[in-house]
C-alpha positions as CSV (number, residue, x, y, z in Angstrom):
1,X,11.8,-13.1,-14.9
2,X,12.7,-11.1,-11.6
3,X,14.4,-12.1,-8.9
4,X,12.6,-13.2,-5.3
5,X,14.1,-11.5,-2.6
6,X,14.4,-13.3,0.9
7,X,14.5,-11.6,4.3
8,X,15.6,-13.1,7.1
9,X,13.3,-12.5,9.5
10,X,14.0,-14.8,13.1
11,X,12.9,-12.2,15.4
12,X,9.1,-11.7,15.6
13,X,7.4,-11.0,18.9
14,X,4.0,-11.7,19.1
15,X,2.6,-10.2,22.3
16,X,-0.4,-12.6,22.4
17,X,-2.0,-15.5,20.9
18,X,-3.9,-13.5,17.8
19,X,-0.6,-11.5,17.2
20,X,0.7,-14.5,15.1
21,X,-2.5,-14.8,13.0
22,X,-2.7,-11.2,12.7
23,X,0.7,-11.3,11.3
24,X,0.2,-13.5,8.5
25,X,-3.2,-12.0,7.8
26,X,-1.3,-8.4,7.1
27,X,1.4,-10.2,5.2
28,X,-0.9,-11.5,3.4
29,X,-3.1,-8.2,1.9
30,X,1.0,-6.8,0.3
31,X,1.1,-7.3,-3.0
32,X,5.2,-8.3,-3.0
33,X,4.6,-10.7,-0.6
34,X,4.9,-14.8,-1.8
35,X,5.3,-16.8,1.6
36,X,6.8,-16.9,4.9
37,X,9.4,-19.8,5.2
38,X,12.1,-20.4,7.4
39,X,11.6,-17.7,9.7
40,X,11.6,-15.7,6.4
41,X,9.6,-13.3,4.2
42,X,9.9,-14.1,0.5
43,X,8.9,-11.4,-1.7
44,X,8.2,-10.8,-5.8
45,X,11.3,-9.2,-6.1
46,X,13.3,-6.0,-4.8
47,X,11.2,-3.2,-6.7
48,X,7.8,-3.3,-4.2
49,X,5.0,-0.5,-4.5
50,X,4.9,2.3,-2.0
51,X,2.0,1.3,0.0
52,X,3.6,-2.7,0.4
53,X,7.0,-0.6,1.7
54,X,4.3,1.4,4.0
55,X,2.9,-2.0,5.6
56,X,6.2,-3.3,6.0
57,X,7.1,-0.4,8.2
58,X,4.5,-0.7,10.7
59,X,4.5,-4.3,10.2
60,X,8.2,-4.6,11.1
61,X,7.8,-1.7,14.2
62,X,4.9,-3.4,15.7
63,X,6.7,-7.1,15.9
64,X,10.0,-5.5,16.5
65,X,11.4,-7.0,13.6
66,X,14.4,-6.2,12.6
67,X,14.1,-2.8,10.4
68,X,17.3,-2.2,8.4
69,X,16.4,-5.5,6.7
70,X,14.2,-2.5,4.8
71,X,17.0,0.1,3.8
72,X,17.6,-2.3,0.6
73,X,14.4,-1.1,-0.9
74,X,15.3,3.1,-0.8
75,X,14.8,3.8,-4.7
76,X,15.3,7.4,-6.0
77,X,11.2,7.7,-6.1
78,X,10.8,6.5,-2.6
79,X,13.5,8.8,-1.1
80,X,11.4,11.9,-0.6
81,X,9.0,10.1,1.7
82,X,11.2,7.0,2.8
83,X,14.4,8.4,3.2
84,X,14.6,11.9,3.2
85,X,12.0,12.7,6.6
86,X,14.5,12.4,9.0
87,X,11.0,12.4,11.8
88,X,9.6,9.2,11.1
89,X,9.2,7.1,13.6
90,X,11.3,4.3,11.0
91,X,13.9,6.3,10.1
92,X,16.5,5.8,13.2
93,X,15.5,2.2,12.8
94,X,15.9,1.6,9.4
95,X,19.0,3.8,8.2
96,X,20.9,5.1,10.9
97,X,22.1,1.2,12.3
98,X,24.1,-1.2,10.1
99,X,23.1,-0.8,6.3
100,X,23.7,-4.3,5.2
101,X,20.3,-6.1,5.3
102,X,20.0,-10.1,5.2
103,X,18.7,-10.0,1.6
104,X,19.6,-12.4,-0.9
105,X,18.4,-12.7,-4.3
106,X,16.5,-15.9,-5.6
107,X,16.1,-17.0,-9.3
């Protein structure tokens, strides 16, 4: 059985009233995701498809959450896009500040 990963997420801004709803509704639609619990995101586990990493991104920039939580899932297939493009508008925010994201395996 895999391992859940937590990430520790206690600074969302929601801009307006819908923001919040819109939130969860996004979570929601990624495949990884489980729940949202104590200011938390609990995922299926590490490994997450491409296109889950893809909403977290924008989900993450658009509530200014705090992106180097995501540097933990750069995998050697993921690189080329995630890692590698050096013009993203993630990459500053994700990789090039602390590299130890609040991520903590559950069994």
């Amino acid at each position: 059985m895999k391992k859940q990963y937590y990430l520790d997420c206690n600074d969302v801004t929601y801009y307006e009233l819908k923001d919040e709803d819109v939130f969860y509704e996004t979570l929601e639609r990624l495949e990884a995701f489980v729940r949202f619990e104590d200011f938390g995101i609990w995922l299926t586990s590490k490994e997450i498809p491409d296109d889950d990493l893809k909403g977290f991104l924008g989900l993450f920039y658009r509530y200014e959450m705090d992106m180097t939580l995501l540097a933990v899932f750069l995998t050697p297939e993921n690189k080329p896009w995630f890692f590698d493009d050096k013009n993203t508008f993630w990459h500053k925010r994700v990789f090039e500040k602390s590299l130890a994201p609040k991520v903590r395996a559950i069994r």
